[in-house]
ROGU-331170 format. One record per atom (N, C-alpha, C): residue in three letters; atom name; x, y, z. Coordinates in steps of 0.02 Angstrom, whole numbers, plus 32768, in hexadecimal, padded with zeros to 4 digits. Atoms other than C-alpha are relative to their C-alpha. Example, Ala and Ser with C-alpha at 12.3 -4.5 7.8 and 13.67 -1.06 7.14 Angstrom:
BEGIN
ATOM,ALA,N,802D,7FC5,8000
ATOM,ALA,CA,8267,7F1F,8186
ATOM,ALA,C,802D,803C,8000
ATOM,SER,N,7FD6,7FC5,7FFD
ATOM,SER,CA,82AC,7FCB,8165
ATOM,SER,C,7FD9,8037,8025
This chain:
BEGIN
ATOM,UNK,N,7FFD,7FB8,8000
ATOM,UNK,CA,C485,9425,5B22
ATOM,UNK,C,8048,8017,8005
ATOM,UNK,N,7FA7,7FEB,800C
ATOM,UNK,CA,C524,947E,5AF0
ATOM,UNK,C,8004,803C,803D
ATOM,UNK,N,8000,7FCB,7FC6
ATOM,UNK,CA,C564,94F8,5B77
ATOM,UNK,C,8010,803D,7FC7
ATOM,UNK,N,8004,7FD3,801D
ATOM,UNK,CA,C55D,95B0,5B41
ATOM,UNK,C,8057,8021,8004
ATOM,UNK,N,7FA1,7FF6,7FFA
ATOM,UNK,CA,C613,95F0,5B1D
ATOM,UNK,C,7FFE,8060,8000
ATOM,UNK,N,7FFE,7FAC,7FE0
ATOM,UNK,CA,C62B,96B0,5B56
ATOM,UNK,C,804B,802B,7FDD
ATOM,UNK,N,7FE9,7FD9,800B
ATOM,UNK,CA,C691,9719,5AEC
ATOM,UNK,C,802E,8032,803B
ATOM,UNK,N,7FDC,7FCE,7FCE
ATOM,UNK,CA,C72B,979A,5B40
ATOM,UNK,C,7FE6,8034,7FEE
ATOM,UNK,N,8012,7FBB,800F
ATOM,UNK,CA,C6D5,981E,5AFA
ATOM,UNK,C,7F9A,7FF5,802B
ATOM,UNK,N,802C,8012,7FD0
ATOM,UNK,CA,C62C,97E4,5B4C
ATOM,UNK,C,800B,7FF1,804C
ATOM,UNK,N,7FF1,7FEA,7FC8
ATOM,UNK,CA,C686,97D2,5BF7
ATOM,UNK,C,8001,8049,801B
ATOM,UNK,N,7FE0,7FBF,8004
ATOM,UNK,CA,C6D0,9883,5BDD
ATOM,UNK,C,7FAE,8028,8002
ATOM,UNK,N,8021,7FE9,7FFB
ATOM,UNK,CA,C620,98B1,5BBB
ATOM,UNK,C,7FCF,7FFF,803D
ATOM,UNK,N,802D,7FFC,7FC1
ATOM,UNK,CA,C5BC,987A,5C4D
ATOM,UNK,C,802A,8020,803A
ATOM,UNK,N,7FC8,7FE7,7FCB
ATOM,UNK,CA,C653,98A6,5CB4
ATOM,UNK,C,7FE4,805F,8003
ATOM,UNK,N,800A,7F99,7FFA
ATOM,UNK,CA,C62C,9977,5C7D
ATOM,UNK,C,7FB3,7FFC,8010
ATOM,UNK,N,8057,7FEA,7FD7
ATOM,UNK,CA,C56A,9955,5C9A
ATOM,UNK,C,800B,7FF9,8040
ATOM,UNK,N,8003,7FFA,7FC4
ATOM,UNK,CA,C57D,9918,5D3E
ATOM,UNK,C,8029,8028,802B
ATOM,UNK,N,7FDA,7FB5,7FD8
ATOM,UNK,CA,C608,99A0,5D6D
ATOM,UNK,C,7FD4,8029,7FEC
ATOM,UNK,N,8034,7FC1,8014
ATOM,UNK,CA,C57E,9A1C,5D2E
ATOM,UNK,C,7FC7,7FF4,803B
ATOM,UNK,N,802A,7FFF,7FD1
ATOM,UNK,CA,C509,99D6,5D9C
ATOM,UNK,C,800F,8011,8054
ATOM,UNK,N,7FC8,7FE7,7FB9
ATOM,UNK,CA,C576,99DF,5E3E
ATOM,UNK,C,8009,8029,8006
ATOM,UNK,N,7FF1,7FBA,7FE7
ATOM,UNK,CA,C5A4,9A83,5E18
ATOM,UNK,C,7FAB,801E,7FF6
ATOM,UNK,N,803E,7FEE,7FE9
ATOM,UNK,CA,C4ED,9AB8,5E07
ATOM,UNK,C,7FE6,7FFE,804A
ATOM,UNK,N,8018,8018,7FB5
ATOM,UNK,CA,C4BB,9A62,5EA6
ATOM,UNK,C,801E,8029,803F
ATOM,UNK,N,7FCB,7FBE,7FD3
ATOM,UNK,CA,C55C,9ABD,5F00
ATOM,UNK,C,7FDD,8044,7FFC
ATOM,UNK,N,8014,7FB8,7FEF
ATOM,UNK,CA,C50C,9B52,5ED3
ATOM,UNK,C,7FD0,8007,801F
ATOM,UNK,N,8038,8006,7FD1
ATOM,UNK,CA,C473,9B33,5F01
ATOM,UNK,C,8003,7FFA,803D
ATOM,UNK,N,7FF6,800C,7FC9
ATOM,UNK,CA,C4A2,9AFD,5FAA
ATOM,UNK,C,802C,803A,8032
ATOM,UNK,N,7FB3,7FB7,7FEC
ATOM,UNK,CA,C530,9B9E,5FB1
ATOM,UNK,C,7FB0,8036,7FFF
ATOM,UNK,N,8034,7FCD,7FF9
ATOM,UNK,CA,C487,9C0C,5F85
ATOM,UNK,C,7FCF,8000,8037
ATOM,UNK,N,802D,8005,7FBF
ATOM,UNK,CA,C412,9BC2,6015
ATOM,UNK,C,8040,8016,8043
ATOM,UNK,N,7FC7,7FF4,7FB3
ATOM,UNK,CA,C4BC,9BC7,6099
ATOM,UNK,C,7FF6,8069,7FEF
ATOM,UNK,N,7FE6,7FBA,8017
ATOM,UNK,CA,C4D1,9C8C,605C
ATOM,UNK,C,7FA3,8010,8020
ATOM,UNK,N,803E,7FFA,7FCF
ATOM,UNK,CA,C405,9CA7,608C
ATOM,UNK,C,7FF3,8008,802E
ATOM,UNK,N,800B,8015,7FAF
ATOM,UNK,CA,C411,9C53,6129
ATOM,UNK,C,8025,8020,8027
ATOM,UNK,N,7FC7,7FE7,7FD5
ATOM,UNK,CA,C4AA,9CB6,6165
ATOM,UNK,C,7FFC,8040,7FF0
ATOM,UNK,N,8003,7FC6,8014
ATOM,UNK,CA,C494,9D66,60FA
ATOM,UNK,C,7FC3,8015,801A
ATOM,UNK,N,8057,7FF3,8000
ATOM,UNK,CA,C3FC,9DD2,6143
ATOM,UNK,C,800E,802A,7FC6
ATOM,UNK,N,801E,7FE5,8046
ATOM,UNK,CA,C419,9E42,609F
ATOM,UNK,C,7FE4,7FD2,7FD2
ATOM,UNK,N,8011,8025,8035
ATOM,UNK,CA,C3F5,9DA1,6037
ATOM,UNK,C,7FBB,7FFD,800C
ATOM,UNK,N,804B,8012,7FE4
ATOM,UNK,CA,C355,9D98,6092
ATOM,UNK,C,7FCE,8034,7FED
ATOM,UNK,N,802F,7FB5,7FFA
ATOM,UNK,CA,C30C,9E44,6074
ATOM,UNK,C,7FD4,7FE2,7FC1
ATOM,UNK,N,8016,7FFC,8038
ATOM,UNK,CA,C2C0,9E16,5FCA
ATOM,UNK,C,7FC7,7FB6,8002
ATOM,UNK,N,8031,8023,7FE8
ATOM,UNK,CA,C265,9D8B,602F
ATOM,UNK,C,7FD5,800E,8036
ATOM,UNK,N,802F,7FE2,7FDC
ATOM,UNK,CA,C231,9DF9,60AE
ATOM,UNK,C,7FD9,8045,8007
ATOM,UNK,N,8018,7FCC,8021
ATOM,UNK,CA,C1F7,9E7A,6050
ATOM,UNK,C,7FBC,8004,800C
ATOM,UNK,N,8037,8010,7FF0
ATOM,UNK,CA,C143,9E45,605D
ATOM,UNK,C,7FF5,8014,8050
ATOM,UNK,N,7FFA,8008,7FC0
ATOM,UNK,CA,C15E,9E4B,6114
ATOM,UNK,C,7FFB,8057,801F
ATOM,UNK,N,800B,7FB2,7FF5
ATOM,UNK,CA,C190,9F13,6109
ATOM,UNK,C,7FC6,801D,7FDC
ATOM,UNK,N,8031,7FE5,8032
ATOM,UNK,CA,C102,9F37,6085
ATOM,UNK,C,7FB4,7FF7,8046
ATOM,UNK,N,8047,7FFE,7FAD
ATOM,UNK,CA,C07A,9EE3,6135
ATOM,UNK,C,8022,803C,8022
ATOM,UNK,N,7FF0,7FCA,7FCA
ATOM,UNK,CA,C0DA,9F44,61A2
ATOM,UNK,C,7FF8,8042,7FFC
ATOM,UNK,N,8013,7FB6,8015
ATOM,UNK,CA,C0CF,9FF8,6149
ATOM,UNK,C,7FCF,7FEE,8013
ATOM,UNK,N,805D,7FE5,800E
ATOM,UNK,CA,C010,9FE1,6130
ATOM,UNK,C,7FE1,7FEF,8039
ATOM,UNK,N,801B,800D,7FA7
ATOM,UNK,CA,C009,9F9D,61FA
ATOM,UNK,C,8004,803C,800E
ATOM,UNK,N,7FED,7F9E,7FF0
ATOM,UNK,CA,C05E,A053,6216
ATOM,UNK,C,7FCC,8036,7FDE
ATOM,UNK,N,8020,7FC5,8018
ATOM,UNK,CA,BFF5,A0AD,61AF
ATOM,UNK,C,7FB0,8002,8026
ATOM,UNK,N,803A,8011,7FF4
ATOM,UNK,CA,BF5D,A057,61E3
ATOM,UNK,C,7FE8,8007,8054
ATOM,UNK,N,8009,7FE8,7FD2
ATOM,UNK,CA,BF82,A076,6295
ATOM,UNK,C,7FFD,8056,8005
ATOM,UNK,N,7FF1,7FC9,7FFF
ATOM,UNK,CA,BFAD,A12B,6279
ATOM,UNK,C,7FB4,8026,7FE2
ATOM,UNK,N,8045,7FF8,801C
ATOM,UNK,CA,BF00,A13B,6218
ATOM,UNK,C,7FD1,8002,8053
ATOM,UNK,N,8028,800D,7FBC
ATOM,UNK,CA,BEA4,A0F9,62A9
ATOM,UNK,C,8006,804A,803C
ATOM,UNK,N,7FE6,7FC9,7FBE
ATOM,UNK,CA,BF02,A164,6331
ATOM,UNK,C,7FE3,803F,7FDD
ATOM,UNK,N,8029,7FB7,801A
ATOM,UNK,CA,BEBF,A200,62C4
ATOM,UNK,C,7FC2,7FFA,800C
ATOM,UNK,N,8052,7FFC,7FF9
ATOM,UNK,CA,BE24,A1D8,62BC
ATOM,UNK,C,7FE8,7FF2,804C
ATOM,UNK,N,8018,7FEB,7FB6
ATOM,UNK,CA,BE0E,A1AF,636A
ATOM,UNK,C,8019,804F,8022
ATOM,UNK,N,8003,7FB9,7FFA
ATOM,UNK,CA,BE62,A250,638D
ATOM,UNK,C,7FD4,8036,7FEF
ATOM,UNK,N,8046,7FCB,8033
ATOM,UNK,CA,BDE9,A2C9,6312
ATOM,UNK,C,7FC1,7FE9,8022
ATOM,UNK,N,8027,8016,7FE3
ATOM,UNK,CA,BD5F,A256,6366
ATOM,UNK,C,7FEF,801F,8047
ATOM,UNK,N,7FF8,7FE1,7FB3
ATOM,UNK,CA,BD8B,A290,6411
ATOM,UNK,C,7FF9,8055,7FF5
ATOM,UNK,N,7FDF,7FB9,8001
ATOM,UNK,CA,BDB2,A341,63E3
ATOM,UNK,C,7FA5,801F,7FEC
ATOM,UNK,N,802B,7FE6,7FFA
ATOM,UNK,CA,BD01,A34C,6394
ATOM,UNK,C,7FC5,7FDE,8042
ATOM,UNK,N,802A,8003,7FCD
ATOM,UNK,CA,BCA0,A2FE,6421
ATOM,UNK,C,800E,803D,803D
ATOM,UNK,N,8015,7FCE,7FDE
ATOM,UNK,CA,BCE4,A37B,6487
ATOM,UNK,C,7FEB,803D,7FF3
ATOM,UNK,N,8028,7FC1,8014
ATOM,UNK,CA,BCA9,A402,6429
ATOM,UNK,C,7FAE,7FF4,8012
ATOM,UNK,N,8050,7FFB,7FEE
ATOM,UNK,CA,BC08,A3BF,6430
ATOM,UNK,C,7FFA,8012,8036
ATOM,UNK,N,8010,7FF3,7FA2
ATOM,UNK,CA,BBFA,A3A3,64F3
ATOM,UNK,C,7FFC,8057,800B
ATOM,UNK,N,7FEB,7FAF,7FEF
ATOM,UNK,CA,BC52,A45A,64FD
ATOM,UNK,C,7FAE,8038,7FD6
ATOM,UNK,N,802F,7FDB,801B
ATOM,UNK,CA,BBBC,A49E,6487
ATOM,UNK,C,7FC4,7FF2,802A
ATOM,UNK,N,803D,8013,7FF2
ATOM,UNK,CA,BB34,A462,64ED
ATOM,UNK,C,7FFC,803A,8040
């Protein structure tokens, strides 16, 4: 078996893929550090989080009415009797 002989222009080439990959990876790793340390980076993951929370607020605020109006007509009744 003959050994495979590697071209300078085939060095040169794996040389720019694997600097492409490195710098990918860097970013990748620069975009999770920026996450973990930014709370603005976070908003667009905890978005979901404010969308429960409104409809907890609303859904309490619902409630509290209606037990209010609830109360307000029982005492009419009582008072009518």
């Amino acid at each position: 078996m003959g050994r495979q002989k590697y071209t300078l222009r085939d060095i040169r080439r794996r040389k720019a893929e694997v600097a492409r990959q490195i710098a990918a990876e860097k970013a990748g790793v620069q975009q999770e550090m920026r996450l973990l340390t930014d709370p603005s980076a976070l908003m667009p993951t905890l978005m979901p989080w404010q969308g429960f929370k409104t409809a907890f607020r609303f859904a309490t605020r619902a409630v509290y009415a209606y037990k209010m109006a609830s109360a307000v007509v029982s005492l009419f009744r009582r008072g009518g009797r």
